[in-house]
N, C-alpha and C positions, 0 to 999 in steps of 0.2 A: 578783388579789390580789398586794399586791407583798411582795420581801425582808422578811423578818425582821430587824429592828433587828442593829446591830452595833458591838461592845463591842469593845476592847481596853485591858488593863491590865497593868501588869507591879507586880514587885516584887523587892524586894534580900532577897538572904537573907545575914546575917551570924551569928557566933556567940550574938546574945541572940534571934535570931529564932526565935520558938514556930512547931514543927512538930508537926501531930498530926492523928489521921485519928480519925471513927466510922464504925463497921460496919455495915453493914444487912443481914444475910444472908439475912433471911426477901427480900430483893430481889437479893442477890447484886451487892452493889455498896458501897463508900464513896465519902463524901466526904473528901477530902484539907484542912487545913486550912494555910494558909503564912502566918503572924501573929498575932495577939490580940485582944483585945476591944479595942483602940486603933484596928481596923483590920486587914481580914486576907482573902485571898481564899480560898473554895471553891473544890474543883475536883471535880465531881459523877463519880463511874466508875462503869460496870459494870465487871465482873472480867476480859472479857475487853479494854481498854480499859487496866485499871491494867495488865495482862501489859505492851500496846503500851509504857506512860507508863516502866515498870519496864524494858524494853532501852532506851528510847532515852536513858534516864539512866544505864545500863552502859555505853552506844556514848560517851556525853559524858565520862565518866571515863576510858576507854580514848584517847579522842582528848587529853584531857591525858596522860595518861601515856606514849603515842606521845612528845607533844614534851619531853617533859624527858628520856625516853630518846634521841633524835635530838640535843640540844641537847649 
């Protein structure tokens, strides 16, 4: 059986860009959503998964704020 198909996309997030999650607790997960009906990607989590997504967007804020304190 071969790979599973493989996707890559990105997106810009700027101040008009719609952010917003739904809850699925009876599964213990959301999905994240990064855009609008114009256009917009999911990002599927269990909980322990959003914990991961949630440091490593703490680590990326700390890492700008390193350089403007350095600068």
């Amino acid at each position: 059986m071969g790979a599973a198909p493989y996707l890559s996309t990105g997106v810009h997030i700027d101040p008009d860009t719609s952010l917003s999650f739904r809850s699925h607790p009876d599964d213990d997960r959301v999905v994240v959503m990064l855009g609008d009906n114009g256009g917009y990607v999911a990002v599927f989590l269990p909980r322990t998964e959003l914990d991961r997504l949630a440091e490593v967007i703490a680590q990326a804020q700390q890492s700008l704020s390193a350089v403007k304190v350095a600068a």
